[in-house]
ROSE-4610 file (N, C-alpha, C; in Angstrom, 1 decimal, always signed):
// ROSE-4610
residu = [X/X/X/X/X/X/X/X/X/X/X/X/X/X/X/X/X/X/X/X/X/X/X/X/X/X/X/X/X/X/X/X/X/X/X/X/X/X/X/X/X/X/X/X/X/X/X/X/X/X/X/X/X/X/X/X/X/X/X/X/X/X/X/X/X/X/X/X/X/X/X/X/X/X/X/X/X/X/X/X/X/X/X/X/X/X/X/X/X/X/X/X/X/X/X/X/X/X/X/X/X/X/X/X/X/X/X/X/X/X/X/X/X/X/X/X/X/X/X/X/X/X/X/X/X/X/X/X/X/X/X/X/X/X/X/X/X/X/X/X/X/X/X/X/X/X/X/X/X/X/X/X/X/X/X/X/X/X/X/X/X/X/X/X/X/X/X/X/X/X/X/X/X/X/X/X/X/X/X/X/X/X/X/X/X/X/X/X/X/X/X/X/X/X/X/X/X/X/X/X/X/X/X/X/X/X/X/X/X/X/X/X/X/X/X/X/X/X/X/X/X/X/X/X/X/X/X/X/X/X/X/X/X/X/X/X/X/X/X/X/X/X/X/X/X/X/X/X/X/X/X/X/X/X/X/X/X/X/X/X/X/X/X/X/X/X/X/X/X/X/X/X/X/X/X/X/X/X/X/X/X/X/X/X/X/X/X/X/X/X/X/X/X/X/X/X/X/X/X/X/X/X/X/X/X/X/X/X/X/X/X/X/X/X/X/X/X/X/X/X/X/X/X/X/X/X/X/X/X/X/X/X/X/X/X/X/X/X/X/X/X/X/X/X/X/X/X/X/X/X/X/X/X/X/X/X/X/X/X/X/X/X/X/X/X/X/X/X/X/X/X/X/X/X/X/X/X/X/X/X/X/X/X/X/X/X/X/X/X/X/X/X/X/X/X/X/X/X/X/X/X/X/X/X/X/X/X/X/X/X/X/X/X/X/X/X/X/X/X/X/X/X/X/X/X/X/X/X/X/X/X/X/X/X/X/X/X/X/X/X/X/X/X/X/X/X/X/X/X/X/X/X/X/X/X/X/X/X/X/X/X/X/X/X/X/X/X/X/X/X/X/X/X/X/X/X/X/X/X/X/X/X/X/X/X/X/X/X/X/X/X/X/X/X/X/X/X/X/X/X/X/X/X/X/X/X/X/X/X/X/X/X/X/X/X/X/X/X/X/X/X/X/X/X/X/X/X/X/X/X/X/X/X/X/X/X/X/X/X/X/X/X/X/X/X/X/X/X/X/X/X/X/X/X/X/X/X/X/X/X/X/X/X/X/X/X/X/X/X/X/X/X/X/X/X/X/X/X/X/X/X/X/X/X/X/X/X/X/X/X/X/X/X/X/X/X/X/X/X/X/X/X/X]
num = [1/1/1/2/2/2/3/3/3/4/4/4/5/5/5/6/6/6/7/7/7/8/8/8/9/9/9/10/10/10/11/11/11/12/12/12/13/13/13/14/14/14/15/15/15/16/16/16/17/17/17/18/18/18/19/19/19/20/20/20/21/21/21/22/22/22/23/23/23/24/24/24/25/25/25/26/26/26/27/27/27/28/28/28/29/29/29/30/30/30/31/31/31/32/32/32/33/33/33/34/34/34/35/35/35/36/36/36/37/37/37/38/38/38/39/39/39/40/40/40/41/41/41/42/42/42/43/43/43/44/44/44/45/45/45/46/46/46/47/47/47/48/48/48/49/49/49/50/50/50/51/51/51/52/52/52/53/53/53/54/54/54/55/55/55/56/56/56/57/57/57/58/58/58/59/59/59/60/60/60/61/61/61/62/62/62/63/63/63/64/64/64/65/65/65/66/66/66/67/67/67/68/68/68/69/69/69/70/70/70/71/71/71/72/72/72/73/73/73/74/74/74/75/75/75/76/76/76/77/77/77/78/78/78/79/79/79/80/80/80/81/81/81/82/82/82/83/83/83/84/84/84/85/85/85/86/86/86/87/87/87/88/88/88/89/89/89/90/90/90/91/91/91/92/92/92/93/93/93/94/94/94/95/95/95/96/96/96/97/97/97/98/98/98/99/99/99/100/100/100/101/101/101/102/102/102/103/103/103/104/104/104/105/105/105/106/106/106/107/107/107/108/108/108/109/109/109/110/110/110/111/111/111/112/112/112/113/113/113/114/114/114/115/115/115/116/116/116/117/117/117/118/118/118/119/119/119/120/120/120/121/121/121/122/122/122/123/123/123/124/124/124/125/125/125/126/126/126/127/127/127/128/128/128/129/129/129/130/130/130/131/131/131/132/132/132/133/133/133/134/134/134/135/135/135/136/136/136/137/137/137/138/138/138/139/139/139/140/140/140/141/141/141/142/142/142/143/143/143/144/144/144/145/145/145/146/146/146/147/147/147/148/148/148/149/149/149/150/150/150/151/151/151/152/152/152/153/153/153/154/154/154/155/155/155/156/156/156/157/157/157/158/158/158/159/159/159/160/160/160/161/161/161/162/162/162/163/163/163/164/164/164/165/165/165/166/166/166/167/167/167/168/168/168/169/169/169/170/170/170/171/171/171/172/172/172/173/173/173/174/174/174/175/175/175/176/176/176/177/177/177/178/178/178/179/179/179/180/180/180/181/181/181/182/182/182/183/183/183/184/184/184/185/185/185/186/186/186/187/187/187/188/188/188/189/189/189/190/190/190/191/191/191/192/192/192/193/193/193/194/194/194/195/195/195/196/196/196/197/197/197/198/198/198/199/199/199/200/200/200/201/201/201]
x = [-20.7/-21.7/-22.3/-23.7/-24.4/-24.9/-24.4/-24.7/-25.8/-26.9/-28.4/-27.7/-29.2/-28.6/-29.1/-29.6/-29.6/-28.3/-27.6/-26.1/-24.8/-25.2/-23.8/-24.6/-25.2/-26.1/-24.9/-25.6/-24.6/-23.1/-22.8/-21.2/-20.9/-21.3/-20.8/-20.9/-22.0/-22.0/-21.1/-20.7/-19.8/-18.0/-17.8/-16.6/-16.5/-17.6/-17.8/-17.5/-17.7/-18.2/-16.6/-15.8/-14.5/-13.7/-14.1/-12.6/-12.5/-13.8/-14.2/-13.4/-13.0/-12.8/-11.3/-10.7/-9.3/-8.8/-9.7/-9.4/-9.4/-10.1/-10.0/-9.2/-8.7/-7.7/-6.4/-5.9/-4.9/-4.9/-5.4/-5.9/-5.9/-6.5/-6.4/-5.7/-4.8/-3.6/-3.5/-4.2/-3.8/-4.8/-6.0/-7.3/-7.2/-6.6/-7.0/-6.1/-4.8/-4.0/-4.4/-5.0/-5.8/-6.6/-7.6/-8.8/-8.2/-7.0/-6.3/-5.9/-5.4/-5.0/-5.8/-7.1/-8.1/-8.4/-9.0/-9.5/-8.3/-7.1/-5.7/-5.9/-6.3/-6.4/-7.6/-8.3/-9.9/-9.7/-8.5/-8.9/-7.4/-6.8/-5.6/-6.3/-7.4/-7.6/-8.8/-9.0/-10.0/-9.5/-8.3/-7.4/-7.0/-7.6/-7.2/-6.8/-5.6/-6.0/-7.1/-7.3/-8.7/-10.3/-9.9/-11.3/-12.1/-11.9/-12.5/-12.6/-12.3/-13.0/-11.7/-12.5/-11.8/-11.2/-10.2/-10.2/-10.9/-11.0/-11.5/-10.3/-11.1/-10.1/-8.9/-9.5/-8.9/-8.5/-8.5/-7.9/-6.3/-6.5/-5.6/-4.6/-4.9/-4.5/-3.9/-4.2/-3.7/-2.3/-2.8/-1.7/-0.2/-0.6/+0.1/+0.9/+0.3/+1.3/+1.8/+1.3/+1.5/+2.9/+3.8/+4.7/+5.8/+5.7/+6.9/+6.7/+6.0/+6.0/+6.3/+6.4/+7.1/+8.8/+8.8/+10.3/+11.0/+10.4/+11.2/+11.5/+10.5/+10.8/+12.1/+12.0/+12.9/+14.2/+14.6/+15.7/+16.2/+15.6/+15.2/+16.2/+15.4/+15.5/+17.3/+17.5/+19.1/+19.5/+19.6/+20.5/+20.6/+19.7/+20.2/+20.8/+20.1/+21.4/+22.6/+23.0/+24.4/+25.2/+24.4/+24.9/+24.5/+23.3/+23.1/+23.9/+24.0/+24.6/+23.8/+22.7/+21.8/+21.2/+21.2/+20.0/+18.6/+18.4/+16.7/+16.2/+17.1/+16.9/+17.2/+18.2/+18.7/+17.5/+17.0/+15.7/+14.7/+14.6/+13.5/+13.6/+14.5/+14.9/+14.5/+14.8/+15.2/+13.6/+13.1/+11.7/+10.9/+10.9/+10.3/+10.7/+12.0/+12.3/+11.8/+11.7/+10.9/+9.8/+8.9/+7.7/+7.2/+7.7/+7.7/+7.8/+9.1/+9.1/+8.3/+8.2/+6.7/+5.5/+5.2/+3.8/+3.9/+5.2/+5.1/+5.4/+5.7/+5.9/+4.3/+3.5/+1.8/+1.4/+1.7/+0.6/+0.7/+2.6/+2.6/+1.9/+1.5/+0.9/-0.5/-1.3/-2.7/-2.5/-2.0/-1.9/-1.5/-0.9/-0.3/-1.4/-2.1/-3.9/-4.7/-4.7/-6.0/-5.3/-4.4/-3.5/-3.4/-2.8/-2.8/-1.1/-1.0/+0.5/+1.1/+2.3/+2.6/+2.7/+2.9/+2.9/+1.5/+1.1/+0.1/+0.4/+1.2/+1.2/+1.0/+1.9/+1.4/+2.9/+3.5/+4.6/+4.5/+6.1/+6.2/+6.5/+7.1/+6.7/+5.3/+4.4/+3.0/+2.9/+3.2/+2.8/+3.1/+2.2/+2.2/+3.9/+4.6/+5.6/+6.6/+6.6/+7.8/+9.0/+10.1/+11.6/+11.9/+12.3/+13.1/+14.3/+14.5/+16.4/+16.8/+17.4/+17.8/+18.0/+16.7/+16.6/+16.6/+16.9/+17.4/+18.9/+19.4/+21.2/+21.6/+20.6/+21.5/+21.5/+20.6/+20.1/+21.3/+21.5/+22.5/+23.8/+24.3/+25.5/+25.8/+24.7/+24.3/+25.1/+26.0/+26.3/+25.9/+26.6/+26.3/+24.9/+24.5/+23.4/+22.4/+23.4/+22.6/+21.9/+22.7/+21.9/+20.4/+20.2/+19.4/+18.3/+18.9/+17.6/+16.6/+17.4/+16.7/+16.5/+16.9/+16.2/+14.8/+14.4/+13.6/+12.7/+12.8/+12.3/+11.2/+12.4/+11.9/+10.9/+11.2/+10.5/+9.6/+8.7/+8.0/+7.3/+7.5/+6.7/+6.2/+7.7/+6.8/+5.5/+5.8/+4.4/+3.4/+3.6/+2.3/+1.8/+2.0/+1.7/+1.2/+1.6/+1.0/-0.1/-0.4/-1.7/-2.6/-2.2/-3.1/-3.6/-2.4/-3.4/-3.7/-4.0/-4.2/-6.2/-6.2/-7.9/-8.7/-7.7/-8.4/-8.8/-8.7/-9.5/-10.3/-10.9/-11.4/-12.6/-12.7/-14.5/-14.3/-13.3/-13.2/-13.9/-14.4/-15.4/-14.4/-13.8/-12.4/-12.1/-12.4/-12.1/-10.8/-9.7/-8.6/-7.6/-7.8/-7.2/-7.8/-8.9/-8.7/-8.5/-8.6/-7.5/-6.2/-5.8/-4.2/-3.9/-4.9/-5.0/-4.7/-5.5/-5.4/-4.5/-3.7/-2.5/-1.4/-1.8/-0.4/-0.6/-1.9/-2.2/-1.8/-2.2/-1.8/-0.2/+0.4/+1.7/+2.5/+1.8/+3.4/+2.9/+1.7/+1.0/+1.9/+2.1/+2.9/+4.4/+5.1/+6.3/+6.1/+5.6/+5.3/+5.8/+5.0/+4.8/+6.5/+6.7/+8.1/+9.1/+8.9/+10.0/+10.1/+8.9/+8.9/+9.2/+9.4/+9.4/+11.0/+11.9/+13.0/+13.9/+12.9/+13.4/+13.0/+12.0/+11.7/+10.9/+9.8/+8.8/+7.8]
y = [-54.8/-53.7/-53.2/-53.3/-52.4/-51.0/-50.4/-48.8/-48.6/-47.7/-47.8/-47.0/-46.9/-46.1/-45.1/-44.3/-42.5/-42.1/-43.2/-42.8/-42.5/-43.9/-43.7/-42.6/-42.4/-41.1/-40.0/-39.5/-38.3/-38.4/-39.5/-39.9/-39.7/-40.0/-39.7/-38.4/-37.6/-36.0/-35.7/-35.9/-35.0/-35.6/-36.4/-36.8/-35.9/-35.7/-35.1/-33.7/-33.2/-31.7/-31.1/-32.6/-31.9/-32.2/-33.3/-33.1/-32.6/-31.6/-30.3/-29.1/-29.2/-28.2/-28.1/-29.6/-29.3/-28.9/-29.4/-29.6/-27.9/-27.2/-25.5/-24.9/-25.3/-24.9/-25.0/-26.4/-26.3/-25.4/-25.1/-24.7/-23.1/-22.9/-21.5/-20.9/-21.6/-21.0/-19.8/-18.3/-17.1/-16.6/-17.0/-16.5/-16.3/-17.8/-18.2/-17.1/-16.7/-16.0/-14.8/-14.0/-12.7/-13.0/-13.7/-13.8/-13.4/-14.7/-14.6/-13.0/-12.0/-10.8/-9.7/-9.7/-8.9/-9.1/-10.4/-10.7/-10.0/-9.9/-9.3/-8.0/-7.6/-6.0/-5.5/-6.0/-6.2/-5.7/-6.8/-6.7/-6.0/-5.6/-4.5/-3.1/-3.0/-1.6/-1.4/-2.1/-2.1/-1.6/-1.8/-0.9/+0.3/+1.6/+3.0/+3.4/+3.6/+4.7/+5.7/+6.5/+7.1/+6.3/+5.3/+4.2/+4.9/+4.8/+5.6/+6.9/+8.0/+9.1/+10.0/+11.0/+12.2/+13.1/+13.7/+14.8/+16.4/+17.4/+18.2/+19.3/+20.6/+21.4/+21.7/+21.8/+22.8/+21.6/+20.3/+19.1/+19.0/+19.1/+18.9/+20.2/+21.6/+22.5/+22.6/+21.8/+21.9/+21.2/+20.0/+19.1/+19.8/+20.2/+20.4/+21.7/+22.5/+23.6/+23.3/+21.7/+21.7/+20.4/+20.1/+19.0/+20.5/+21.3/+22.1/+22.9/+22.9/+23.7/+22.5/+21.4/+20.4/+20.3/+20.2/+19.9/+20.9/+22.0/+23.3/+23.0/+22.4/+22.1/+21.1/+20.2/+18.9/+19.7/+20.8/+21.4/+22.2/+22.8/+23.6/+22.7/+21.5/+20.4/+20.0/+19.7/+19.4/+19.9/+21.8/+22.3/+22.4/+21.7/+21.8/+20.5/+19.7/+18.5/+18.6/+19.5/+19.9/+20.5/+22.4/+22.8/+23.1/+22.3/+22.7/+21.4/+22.0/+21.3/+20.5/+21.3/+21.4/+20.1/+19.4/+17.8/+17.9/+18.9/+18.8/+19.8/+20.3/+21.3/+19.5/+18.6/+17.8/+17.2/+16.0/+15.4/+15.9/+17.3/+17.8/+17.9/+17.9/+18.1/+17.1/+15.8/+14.2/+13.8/+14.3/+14.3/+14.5/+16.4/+16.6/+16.2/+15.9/+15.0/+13.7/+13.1/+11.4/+12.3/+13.1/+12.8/+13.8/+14.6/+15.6/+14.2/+14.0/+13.2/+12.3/+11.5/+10.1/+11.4/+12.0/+12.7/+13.4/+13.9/+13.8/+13.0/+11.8/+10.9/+10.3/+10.4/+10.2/+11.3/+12.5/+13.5/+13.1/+12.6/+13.1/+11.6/+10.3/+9.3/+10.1/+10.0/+10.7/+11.7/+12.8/+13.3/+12.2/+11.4/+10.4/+9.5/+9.1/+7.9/+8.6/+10.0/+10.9/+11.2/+11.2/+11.6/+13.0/+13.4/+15.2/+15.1/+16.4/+16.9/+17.4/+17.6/+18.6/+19.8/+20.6/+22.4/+22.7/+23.3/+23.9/+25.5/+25.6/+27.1/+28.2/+28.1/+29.3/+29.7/+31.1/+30.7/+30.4/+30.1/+29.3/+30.4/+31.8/+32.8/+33.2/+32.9/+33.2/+32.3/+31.7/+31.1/+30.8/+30.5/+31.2/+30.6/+31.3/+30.5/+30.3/+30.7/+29.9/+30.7/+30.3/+31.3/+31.6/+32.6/+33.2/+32.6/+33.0/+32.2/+32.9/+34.0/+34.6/+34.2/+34.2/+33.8/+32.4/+31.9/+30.1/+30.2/+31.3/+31.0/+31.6/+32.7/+33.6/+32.2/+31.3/+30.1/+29.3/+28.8/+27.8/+28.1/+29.8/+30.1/+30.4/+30.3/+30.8/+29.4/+29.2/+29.1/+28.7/+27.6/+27.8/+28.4/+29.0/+29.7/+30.6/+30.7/+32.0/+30.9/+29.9/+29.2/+28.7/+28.3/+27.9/+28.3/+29.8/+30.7/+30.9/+31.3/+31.6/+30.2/+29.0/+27.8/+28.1/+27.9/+27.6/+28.4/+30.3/+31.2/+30.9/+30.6/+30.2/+28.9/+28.0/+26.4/+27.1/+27.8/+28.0/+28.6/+29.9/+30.1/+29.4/+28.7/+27.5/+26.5/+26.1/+25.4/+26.0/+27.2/+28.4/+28.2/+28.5/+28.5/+27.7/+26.4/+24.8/+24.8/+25.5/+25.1/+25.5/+27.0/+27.7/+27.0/+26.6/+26.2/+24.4/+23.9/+22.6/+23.2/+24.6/+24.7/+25.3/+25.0/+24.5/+24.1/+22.5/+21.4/+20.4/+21.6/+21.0/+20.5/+21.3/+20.3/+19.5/+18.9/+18.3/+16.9/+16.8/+15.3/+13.8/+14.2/+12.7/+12.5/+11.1/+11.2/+11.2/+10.3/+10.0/+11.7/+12.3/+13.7/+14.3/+14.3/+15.1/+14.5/+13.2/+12.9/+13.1/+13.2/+13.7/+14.9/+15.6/+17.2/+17.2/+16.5/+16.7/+15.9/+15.4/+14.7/+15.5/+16.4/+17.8/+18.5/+19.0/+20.0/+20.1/+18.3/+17.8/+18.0/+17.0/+16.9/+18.5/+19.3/+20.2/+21.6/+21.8/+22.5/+21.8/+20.4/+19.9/+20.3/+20.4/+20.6/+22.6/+23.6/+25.0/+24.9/+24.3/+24.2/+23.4/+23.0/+22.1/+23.2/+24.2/+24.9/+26.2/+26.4/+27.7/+27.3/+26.0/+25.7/+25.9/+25.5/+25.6/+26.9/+28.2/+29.2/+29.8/+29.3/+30.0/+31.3/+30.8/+31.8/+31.2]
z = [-10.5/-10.1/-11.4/-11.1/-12.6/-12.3/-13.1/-13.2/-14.5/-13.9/-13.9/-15.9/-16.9/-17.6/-17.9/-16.6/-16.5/-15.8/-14.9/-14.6/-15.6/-16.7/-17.6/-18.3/-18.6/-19.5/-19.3/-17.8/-17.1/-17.1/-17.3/-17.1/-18.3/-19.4/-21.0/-20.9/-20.8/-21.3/-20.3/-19.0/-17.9/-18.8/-19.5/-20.3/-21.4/-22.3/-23.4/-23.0/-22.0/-21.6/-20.9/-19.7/-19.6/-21.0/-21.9/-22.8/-23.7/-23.7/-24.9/-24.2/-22.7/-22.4/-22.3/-21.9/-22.0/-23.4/-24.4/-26.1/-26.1/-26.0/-26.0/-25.4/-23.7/-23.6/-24.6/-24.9/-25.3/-25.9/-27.5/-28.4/-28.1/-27.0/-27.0/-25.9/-25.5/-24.2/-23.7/-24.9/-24.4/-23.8/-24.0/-23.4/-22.2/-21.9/-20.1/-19.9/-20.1/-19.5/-19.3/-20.3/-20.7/-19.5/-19.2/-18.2/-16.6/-16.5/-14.9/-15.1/-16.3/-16.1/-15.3/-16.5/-16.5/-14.7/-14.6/-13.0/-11.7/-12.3/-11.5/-11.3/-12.1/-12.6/-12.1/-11.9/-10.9/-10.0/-9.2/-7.8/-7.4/-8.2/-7.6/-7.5/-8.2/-8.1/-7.2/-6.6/-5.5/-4.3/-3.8/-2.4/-3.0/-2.3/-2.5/-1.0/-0.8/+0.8/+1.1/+0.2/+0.3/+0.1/+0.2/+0.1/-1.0/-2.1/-2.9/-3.6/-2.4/-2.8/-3.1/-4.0/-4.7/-4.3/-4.2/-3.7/-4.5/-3.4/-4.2/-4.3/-4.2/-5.2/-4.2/-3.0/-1.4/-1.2/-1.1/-0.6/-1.5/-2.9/-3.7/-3.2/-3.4/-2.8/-1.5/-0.3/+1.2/+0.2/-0.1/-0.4/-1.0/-2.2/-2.6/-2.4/-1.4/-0.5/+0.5/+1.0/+2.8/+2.4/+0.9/+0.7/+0.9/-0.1/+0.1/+1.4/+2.0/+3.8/+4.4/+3.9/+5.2/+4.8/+3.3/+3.0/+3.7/+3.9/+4.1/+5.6/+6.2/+7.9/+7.7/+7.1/+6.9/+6.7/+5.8/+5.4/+7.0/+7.6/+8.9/+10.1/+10.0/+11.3/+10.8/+9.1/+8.8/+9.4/+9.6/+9.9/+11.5/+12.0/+13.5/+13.9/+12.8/+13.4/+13.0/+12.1/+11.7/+13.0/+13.1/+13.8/+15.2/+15.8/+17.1/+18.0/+19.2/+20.3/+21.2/+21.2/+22.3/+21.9/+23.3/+23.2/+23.1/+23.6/+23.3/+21.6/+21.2/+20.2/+18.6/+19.2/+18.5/+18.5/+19.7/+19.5/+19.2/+18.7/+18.1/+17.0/+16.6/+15.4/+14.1/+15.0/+14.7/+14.3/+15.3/+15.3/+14.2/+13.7/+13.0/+11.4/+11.4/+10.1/+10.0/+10.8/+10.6/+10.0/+11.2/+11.3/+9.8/+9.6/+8.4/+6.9/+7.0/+5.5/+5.5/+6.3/+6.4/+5.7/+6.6/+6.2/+4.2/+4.2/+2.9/+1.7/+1.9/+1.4/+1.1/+2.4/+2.0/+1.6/+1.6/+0.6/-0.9/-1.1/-2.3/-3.1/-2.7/-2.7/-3.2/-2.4/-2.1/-3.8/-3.7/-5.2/-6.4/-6.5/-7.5/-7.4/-6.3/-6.7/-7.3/-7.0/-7.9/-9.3/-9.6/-10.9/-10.7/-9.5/-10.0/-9.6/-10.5/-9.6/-8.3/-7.9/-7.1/-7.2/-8.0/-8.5/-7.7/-7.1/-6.5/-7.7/-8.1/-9.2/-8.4/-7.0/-5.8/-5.4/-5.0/-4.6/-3.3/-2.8/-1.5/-0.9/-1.1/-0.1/+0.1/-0.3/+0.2/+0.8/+1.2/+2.2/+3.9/+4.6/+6.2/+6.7/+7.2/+8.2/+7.4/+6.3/+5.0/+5.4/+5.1/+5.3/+3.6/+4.1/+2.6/+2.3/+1.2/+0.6/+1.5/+2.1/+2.9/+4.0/+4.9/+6.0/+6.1/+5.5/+5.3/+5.1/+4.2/+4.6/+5.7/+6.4/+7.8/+8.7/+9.1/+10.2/+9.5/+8.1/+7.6/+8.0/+8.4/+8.8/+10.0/+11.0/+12.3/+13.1/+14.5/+14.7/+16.7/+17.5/+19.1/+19.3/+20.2/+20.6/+19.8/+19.5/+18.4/+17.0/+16.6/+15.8/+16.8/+18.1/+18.8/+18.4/+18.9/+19.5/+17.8/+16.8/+15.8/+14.7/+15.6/+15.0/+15.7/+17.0/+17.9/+17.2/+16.7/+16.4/+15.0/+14.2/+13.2/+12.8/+13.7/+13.6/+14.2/+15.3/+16.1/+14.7/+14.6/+13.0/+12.4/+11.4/+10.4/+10.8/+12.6/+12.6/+12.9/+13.4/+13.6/+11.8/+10.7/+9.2/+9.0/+9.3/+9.1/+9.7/+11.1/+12.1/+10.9/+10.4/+9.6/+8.3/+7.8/+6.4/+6.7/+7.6/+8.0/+8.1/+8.4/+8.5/+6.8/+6.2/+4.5/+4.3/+5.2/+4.8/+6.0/+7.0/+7.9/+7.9/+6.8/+6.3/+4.8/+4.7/+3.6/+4.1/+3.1/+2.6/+2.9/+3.0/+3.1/+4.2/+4.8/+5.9/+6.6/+5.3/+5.3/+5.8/+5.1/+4.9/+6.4/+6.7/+8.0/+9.0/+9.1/+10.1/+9.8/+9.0/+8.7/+8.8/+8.7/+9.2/+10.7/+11.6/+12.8/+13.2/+12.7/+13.1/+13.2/+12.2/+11.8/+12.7/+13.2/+14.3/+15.5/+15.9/+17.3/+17.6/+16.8/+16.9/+16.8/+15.6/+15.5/+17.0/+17.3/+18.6/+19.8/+19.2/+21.1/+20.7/+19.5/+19.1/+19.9/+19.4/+18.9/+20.8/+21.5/+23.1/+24.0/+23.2/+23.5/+23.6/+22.2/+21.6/+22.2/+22.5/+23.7/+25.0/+25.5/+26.7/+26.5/+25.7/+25.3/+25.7/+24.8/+25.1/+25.9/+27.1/+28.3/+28.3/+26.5/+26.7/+27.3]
C-alpha cells in the first residue's frame, strides 16, 4: 500500500510532536503532578452548602447564639432520659436530642465554611428561654413527677426563646439558613404543643 506524501508529512510531525511530549514528561515528572493538584483544588471548592453565599452579620449572630441555646436543650432532654419515667416525656426527649445535635452539628459547619467562630461575645443568660446554673441543677436533682412537670415547664420555655430568635433571620438573603430557620419553628412549635398536651394545659 502507498501512502500519499502529505500523509507521511502529518505522520512524521504527529511522531515528532508525541515524543517531544513524553521526552518532557519524563524530565519533568513534578509539573504534571502540580497541574492534577491545582485542577483538584478547583473543583473541591466549588461544593459549598450555602451554594456560595455569605453570611451576614444577624445570620452569623442567629448561629452563633442559637449552638449554645440548642446544647442547652440537648443537656435538658439528658436529664429526662436519666430521670424521667414517663414514655412520652422519654420519646420527647430522644427526639429533641437527635434533632437538636444534627442541627448543631450544621450551624457549627455553616460558621467553619465562612471562617467565623462560635463566641457570639453575648452571654447565654440573655438570651430568650436559657436556664440558669441554678435552675439547671434544681431539674438535675428533681426527681418522679416533679422532675416531669418542671422538665415539660422548662423545655416549653426554651422552645418558646428559639421561636423568638429564629425571627432574626427571617429576611436573611440565604436561602439555605431560612429554611433551617423554619425547620426550627415548625418542629420545636409541634414539640411546645406535644408538651402542653402532656401537662394538660
Amino acid at each position: 500500500m502507498k501512502i500519499s506524501k502529505n500523509a507521511a508529512a502529518v505522520l512524521a510531525v504527529v511522531l515528532v510532536v508525541t515524543s517531544g511530549f513524553f521526552a518532557y514528561a519524563l524530565l519533568n515528572p513534578n509539573e504534571s503532578n502540580q497541574s492534577k493538584q491545582v485542577d483538584s483544588m478547583d473543583h473541591g471548592g466549588s461544593h459549598s452548602t450555602m451554594k456560595g453565599e455569605n453570611l451576614s452579620a444577624d445570620d452569623a449572630m442567629f448561629l452563633q447564639m442559637m449552638i449554645p441555646h440548642h446544647s442547652q436543650a440537648v443537656i435538658i432532654a439528658e436529664y429526662a432520659l436519666t430521670n424521667s419515667k414517663n414514655e412520652q416525656i422519654l420519646k420527647i426527649a430522644k427526639q429533641i436530642k437527635a434533632d437538636q445535635a444534627g442541627e448543631i452539628a450544621q450551624m457549627k459547619k455553616w460558621l467553619s465554611d465562612d471562617g467565623l467562630g462560635e463566641d457570639a461575645g453575648h452571654s447565654m443568660s440573655a438570651m430568650d428561654g436559657m436556664l440558669s446554673s441554678d435552675q439547671l441543677a434544681t431539674l438535675k436533682n428533681s426527681k418522679a413527677t416533679a422532675f416531669d412537670k418542671l422538665f415539660l415547664n422548662s423545655m416549653i420555655e426554651h422552645h418558646q426563646g428559639a421561636l423568638k430568635m429564629v425571627s432574626m433571620i427571617e429576611n436573611s438573603k440565604v436561602a439555605d439558613l431560612r429554611d433551617f430557620a423554619a425547620t426550627i419553628a415548625v418542629a420545636q412549635q409541634a414539640e411546645i404543643d406535644q408538651m402542653r398536651k402532656i401537662l394538660g394545659n
